[in-house]
PQR file with spaces between the fields and no chain letter, atoms N, CA, C, O and H, PARSE charges and radii, in Angstrom:
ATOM       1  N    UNK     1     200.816  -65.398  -18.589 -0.4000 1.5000
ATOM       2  CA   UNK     1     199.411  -65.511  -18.939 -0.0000 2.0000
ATOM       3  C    UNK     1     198.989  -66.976  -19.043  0.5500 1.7000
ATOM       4  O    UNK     1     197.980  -67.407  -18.486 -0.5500 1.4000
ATOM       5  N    UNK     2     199.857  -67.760  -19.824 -0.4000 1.5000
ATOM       6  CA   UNK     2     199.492  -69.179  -19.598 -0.0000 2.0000
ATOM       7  C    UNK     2     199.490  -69.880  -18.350  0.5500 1.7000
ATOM       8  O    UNK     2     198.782  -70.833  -18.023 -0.5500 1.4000
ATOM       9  H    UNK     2     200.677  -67.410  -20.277  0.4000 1.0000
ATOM      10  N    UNK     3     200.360  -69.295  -17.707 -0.4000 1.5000
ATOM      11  CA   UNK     3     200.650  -70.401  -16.359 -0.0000 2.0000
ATOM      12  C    UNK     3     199.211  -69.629  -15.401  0.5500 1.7000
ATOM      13  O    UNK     3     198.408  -70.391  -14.861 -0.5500 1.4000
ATOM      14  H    UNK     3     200.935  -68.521  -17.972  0.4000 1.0000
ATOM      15  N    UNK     4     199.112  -68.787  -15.338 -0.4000 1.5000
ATOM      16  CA   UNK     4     197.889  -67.955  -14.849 -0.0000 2.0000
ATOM      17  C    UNK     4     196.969  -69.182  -15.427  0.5500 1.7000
ATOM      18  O    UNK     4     196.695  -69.965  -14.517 -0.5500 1.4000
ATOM      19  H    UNK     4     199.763  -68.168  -15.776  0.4000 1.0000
ATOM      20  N    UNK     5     196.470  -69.527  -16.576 -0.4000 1.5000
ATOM      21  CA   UNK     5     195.089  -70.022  -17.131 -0.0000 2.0000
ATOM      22  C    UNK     5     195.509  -71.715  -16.736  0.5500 1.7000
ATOM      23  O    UNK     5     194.557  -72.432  -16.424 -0.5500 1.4000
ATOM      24  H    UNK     5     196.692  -68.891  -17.315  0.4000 1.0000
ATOM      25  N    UNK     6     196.335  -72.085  -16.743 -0.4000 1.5000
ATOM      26  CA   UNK     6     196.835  -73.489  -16.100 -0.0000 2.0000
ATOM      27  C    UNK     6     196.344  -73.675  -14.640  0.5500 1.7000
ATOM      28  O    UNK     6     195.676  -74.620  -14.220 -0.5500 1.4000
ATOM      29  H    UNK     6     197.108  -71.503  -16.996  0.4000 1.0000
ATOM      30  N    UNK     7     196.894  -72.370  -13.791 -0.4000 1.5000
ATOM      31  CA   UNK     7     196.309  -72.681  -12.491 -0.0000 2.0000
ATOM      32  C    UNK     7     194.988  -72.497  -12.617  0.5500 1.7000
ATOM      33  O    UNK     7     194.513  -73.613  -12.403 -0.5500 1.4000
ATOM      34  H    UNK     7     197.436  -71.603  -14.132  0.4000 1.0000
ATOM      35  N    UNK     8     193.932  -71.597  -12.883 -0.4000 1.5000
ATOM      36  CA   UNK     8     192.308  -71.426  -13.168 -0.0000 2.0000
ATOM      37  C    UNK     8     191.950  -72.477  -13.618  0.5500 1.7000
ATOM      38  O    UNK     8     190.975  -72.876  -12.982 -0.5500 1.4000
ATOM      39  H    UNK     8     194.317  -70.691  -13.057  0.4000 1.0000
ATOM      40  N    UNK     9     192.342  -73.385  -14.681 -0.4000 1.5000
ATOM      41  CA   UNK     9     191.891  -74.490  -15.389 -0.0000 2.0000
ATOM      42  C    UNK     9     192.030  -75.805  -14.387  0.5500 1.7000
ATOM      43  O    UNK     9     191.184  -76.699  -14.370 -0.5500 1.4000
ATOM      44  H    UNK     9     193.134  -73.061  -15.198  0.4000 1.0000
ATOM      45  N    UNK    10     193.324  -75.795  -13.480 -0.4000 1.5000
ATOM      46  CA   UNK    10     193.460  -76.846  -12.555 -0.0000 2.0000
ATOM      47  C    UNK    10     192.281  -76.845  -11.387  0.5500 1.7000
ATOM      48  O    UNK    10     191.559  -77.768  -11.011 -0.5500 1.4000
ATOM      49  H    UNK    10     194.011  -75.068  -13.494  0.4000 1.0000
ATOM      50  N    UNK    11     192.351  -75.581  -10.992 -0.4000 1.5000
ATOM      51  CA   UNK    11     191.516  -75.336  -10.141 -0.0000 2.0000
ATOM      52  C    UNK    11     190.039  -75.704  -10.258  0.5500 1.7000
ATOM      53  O    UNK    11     189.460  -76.495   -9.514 -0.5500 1.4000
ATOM      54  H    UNK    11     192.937  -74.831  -11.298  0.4000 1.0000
ATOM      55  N    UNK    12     189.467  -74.999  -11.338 -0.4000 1.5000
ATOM      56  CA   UNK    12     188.449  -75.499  -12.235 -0.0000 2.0000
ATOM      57  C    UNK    12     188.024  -77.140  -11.957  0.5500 1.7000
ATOM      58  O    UNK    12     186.942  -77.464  -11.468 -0.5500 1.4000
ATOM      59  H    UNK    12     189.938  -74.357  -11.942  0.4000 1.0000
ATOM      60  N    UNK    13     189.011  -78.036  -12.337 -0.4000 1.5000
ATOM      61  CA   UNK    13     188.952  -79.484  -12.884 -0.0000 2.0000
ATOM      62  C    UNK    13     188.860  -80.124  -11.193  0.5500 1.7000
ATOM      63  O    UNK    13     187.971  -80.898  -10.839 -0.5500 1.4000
ATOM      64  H    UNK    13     189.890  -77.773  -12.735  0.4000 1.0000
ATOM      65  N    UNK    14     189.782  -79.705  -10.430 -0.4000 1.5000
ATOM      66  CA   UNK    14     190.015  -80.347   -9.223 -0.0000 2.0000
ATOM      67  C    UNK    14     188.326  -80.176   -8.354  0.5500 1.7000
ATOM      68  O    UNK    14     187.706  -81.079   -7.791 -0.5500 1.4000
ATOM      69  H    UNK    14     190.504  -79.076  -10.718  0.4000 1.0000
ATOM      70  N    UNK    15     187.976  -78.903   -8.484 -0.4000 1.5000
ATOM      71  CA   UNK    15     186.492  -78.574   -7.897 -0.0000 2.0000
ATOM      72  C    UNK    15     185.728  -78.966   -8.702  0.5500 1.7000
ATOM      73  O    UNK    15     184.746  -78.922   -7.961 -0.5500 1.4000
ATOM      74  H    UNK    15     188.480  -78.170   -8.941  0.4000 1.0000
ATOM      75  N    UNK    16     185.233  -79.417   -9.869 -0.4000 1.5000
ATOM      76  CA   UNK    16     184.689  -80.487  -10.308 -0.0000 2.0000
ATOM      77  C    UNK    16     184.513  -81.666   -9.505  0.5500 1.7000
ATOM      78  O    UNK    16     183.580  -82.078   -8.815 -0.5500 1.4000
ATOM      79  H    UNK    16     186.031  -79.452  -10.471  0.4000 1.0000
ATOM      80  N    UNK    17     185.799  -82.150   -9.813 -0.4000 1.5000
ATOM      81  CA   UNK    17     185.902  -83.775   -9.754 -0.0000 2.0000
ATOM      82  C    UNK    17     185.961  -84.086   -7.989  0.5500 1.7000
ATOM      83  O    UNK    17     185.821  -85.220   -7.531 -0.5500 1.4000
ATOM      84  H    UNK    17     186.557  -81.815  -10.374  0.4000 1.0000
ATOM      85  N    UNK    18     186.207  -82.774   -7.076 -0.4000 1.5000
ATOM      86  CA   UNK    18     185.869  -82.852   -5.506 -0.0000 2.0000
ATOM      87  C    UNK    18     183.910  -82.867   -5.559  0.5500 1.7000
ATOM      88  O    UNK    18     183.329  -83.458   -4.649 -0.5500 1.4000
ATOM      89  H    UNK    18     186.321  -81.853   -7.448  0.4000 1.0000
ATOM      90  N    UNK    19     183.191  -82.263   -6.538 -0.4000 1.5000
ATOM      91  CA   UNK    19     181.967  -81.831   -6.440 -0.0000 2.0000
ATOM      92  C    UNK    19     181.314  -83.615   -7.220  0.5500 1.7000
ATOM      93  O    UNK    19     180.188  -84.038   -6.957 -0.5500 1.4000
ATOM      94  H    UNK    19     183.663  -81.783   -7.277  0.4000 1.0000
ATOM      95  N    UNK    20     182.019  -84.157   -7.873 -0.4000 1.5000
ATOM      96  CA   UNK    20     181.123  -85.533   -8.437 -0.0000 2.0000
ATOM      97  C    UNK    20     181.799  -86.583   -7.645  0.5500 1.7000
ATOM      98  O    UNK    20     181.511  -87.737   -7.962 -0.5500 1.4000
ATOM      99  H    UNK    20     182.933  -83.814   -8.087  0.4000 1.0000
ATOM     100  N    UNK    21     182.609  -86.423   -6.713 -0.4000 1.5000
ATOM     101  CA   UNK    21     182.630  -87.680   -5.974 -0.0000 2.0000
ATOM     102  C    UNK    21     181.728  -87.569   -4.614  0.5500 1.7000
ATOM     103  O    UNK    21     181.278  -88.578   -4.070 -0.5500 1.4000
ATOM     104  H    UNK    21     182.844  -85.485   -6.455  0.4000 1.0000
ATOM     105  N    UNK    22     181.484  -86.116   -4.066 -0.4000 1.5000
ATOM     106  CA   UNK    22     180.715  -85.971   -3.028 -0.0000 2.0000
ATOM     107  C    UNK    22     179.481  -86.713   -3.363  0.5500 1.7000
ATOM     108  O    UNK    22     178.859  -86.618   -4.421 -0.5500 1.4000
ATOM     109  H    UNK    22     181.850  -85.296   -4.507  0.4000 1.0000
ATOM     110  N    UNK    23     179.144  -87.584   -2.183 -0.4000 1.5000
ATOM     111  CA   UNK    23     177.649  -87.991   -2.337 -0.0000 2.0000
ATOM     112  C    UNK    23     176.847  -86.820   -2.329  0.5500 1.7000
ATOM     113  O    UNK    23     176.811  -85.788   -1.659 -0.5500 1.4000
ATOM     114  H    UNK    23     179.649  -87.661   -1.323  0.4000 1.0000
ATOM     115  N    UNK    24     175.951  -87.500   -3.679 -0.4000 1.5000
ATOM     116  CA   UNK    24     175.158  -86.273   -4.045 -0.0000 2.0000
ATOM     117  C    UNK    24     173.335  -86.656   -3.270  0.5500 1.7000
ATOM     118  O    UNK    24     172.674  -85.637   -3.070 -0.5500 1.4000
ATOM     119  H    UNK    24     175.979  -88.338   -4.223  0.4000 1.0000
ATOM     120  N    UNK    25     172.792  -87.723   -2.973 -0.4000 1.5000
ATOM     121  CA   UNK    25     171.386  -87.411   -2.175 -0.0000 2.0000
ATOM     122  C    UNK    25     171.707  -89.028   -1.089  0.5500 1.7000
ATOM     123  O    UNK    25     172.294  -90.033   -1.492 -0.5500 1.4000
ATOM     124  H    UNK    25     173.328  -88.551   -3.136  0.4000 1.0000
ATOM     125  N    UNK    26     171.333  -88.896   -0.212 -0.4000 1.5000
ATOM     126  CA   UNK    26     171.441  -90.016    0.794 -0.0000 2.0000
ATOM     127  C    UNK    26     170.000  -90.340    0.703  0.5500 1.7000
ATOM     128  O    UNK    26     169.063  -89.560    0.870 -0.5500 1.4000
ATOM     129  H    UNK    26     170.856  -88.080    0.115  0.4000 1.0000
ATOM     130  N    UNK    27     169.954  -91.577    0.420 -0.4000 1.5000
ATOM     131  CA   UNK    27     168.773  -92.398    0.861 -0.0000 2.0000
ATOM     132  C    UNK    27     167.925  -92.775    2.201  0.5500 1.7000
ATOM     133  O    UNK    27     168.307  -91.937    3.018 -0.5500 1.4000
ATOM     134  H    UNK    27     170.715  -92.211    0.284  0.4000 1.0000
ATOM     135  N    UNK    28     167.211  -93.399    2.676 -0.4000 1.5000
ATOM     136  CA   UNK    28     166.693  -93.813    3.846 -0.0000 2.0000
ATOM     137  C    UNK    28     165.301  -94.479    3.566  0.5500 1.7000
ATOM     138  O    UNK    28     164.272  -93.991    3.097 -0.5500 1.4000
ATOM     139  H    UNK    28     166.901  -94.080    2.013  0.4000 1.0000
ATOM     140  N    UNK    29     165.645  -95.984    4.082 -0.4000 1.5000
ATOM     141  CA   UNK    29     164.665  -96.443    3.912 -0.0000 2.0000
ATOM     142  C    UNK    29     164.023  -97.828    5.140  0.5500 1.7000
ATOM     143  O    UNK    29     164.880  -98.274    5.902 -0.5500 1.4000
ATOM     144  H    UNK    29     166.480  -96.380    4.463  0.4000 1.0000
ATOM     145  N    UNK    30     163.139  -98.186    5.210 -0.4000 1.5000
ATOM     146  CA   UNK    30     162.745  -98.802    6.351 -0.0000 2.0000
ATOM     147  C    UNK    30     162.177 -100.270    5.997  0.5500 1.7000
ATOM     148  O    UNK    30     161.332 -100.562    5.150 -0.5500 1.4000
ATOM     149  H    UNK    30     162.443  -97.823    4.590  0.4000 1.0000
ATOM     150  N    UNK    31     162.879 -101.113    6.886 -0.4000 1.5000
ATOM     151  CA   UNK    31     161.931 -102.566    6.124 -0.0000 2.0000
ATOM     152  C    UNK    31     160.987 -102.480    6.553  0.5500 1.7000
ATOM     153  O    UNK    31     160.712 -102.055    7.675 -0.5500 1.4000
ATOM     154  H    UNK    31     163.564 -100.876    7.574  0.4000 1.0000
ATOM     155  N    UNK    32     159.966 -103.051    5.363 -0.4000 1.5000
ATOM     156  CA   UNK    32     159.079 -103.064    5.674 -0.0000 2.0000
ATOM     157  C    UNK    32     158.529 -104.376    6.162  0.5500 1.7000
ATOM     158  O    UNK    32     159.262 -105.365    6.149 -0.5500 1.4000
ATOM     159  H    UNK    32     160.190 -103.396    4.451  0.4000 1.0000
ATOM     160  N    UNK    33     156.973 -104.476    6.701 -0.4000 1.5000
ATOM     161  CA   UNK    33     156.054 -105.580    7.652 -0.0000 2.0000
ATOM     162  C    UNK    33     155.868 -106.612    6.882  0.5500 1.7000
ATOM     163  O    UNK    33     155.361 -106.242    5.823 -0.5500 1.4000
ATOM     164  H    UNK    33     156.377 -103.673    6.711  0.4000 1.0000
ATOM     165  N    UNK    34     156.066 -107.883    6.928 -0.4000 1.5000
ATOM     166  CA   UNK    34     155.344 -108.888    6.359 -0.0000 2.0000
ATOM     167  C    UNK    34     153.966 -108.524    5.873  0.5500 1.7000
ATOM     168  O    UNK    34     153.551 -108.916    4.783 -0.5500 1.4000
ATOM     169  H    UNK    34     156.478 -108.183    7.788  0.4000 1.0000
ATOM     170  N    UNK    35     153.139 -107.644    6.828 -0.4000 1.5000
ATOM     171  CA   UNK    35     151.186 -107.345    6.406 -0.0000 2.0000
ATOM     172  C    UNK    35     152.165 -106.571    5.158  0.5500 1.7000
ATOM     173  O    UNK    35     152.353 -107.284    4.172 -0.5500 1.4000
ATOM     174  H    UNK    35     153.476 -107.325    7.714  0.4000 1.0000
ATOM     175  N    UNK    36     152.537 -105.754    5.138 -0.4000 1.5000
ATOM     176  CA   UNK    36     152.917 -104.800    4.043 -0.0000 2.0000
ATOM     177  C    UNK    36     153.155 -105.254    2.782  0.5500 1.7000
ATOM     178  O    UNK    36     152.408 -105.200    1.805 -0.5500 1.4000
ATOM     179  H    UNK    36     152.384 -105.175    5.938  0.4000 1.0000
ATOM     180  N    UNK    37     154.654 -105.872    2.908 -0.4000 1.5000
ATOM     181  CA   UNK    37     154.636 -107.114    1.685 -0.0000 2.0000
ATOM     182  C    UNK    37     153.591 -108.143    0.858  0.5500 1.7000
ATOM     183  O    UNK    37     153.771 -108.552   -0.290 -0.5500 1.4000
ATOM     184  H    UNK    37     155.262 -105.916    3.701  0.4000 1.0000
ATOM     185  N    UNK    38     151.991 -108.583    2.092 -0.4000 1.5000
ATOM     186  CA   UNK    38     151.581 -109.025    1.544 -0.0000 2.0000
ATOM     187  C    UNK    38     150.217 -108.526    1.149  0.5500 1.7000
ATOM     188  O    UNK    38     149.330 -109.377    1.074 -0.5500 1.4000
ATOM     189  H    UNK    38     151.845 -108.251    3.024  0.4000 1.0000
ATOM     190  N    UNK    39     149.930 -107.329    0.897 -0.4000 1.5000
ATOM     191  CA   UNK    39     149.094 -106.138    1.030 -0.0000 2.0000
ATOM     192  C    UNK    39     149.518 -105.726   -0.671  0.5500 1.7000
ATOM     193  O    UNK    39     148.819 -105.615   -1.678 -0.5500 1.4000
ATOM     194  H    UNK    39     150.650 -106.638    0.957  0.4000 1.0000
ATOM     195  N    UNK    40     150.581 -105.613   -0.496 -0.4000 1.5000
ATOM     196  CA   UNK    40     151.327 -105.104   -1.742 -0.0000 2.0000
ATOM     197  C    UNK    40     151.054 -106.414   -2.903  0.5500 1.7000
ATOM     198  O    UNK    40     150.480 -106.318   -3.987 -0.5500 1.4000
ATOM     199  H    UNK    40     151.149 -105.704    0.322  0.4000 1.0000
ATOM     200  N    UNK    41     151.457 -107.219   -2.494 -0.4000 1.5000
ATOM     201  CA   UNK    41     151.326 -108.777   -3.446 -0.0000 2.0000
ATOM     202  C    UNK    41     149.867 -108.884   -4.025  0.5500 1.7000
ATOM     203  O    UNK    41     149.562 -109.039   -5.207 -0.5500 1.4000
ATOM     204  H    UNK    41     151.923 -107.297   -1.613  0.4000 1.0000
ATOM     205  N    UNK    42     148.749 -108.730   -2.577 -0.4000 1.5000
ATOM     206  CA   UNK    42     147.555 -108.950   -3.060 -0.0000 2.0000
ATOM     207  C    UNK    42     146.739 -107.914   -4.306  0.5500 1.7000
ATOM     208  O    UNK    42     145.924 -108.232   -5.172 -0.5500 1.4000
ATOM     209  H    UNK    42     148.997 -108.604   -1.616  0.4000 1.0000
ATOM     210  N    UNK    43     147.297 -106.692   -3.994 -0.4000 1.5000
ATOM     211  CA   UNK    43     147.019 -105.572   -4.825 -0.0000 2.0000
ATOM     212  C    UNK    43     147.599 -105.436   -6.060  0.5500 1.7000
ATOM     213  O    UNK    43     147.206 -104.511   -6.771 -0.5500 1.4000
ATOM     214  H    UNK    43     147.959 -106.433   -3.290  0.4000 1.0000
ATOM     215  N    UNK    44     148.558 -106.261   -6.504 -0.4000 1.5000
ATOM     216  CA   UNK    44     149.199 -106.785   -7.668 -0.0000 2.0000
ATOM     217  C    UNK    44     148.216 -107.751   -8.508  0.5500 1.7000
ATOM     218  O    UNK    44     148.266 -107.610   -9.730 -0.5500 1.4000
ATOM     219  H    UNK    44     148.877 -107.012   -5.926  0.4000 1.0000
ATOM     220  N    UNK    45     147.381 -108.656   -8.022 -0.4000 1.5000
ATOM     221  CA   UNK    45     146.708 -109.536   -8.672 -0.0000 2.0000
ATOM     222  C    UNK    45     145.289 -108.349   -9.421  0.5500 1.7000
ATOM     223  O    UNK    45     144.550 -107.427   -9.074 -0.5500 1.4000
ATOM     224  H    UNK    45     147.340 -108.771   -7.030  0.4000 1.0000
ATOM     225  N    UNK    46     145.695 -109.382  -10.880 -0.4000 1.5000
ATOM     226  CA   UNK    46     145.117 -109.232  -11.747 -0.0000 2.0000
ATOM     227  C    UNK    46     145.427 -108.403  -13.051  0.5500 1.7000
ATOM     228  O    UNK    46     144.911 -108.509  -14.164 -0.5500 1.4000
ATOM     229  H    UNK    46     146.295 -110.131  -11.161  0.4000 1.0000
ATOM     230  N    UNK    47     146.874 -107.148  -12.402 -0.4000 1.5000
ATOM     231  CA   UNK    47     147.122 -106.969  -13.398 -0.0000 2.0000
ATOM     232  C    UNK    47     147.980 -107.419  -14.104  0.5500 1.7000
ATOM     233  O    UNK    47     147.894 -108.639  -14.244 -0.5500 1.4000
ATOM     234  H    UNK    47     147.294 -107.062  -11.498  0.4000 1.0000
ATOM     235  N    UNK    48     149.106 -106.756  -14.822 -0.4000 1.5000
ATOM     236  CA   UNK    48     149.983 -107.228  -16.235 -0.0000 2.0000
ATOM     237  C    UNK    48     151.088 -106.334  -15.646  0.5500 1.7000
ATOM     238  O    UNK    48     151.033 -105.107  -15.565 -0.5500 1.4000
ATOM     239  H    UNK    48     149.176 -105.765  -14.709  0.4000 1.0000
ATOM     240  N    UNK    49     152.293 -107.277  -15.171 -0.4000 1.5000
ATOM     241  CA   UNK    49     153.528 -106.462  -14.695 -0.0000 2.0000
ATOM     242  C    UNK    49     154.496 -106.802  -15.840  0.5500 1.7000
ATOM     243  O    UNK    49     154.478 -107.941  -16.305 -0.5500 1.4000
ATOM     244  H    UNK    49     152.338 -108.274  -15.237  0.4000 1.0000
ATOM     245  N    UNK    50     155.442 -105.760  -16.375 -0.4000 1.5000
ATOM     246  CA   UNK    50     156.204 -105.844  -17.004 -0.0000 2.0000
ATOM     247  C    UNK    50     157.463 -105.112  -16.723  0.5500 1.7000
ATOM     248  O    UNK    50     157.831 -104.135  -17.375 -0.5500 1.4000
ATOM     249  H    UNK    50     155.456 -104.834  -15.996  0.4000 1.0000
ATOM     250  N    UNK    51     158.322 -105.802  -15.387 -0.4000 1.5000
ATOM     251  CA   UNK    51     159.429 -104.791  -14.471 -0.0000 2.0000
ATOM     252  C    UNK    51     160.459 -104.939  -15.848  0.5500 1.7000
ATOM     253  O    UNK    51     161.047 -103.899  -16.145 -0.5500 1.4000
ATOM     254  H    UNK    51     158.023 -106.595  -14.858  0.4000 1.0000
ATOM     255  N    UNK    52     160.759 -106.297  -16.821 -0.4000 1.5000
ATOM     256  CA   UNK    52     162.277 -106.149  -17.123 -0.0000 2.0000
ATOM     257  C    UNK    52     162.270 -105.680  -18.470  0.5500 1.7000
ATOM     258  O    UNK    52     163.304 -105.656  -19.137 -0.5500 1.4000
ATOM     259  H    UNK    52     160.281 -107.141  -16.580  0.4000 1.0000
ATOM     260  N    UNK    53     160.896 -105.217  -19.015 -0.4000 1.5000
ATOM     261  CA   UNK    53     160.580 -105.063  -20.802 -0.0000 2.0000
ATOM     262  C    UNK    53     161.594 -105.568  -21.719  0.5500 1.7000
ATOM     263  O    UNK    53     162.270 -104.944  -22.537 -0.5500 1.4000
ATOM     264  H    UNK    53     160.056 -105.237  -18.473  0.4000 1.0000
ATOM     265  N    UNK    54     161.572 -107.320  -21.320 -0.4000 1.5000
ATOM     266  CA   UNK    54     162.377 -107.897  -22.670 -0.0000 2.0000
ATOM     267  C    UNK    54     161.001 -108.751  -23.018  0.5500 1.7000
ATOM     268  O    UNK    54     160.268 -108.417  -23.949 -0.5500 1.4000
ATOM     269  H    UNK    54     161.022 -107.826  -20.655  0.4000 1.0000
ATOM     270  N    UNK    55     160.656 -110.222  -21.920 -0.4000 1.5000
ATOM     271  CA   UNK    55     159.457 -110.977  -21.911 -0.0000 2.0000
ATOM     272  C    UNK    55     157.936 -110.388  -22.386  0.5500 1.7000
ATOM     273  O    UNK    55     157.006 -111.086  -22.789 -0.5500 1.4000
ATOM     274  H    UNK    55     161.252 -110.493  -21.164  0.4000 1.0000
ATOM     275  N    UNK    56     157.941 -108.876  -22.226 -0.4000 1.5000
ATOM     276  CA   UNK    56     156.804 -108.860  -22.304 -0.0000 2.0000
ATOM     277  C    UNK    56     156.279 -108.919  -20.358  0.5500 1.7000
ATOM     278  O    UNK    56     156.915 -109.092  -19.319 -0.5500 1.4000
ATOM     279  H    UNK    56     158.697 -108.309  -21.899  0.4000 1.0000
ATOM     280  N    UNK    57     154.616 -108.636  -20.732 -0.4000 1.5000
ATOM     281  CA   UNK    57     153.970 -108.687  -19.708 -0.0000 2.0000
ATOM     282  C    UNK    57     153.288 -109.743  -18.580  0.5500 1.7000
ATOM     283  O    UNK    57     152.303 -110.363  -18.984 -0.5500 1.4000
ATOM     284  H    UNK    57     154.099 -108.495  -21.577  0.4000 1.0000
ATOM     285  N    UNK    58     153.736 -109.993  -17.202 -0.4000 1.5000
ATOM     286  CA   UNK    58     153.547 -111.533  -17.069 -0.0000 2.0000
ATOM     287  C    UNK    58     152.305 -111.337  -15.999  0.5500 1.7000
ATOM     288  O    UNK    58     152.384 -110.573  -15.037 -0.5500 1.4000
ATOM     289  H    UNK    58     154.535 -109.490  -16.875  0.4000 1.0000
ATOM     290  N    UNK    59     151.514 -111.883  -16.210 -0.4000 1.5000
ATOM     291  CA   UNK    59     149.690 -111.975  -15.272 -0.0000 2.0000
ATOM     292  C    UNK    59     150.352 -112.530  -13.893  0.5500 1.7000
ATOM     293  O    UNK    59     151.211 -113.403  -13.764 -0.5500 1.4000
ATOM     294  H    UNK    59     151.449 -112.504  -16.991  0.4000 1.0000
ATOM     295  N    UNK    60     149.518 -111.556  -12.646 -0.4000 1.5000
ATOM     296  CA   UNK    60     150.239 -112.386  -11.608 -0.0000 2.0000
ATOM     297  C    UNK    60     148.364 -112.932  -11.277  0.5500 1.7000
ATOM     298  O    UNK    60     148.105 -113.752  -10.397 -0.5500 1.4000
ATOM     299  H    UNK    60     148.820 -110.847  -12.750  0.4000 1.0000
């Protein structure tokens, strides 16, 4: 009975740990255009960005 619940429990652990090393979502992404980058920059002005919330909020 034990060696029975040893193999279920191995089994168990091994299909786990095969299931969290599989990559779980693939990305895809495209560089983007210089116009893009600076489209994006211009549409930034005026407000209050705060990407790293230690500083506080910095005016672009």
């Amino acid at each position: 009975m034990k060696e029975k619940q040893r193999k279920i429990m191995g089994l168990i652990i091994s299909f786990g740990m095969i299931i969290t090393i599989m990559p779980q979502t693939i990305w895809a992404s495209d560089a983007g255009t210089r116009e893009d980058a600076v489209k994006w920059a211009y549409a930034q002005e005026g407000k209050f960005l705060d990407y790293d919330k230690v500083y506080g909020a910095q005016c672009v």
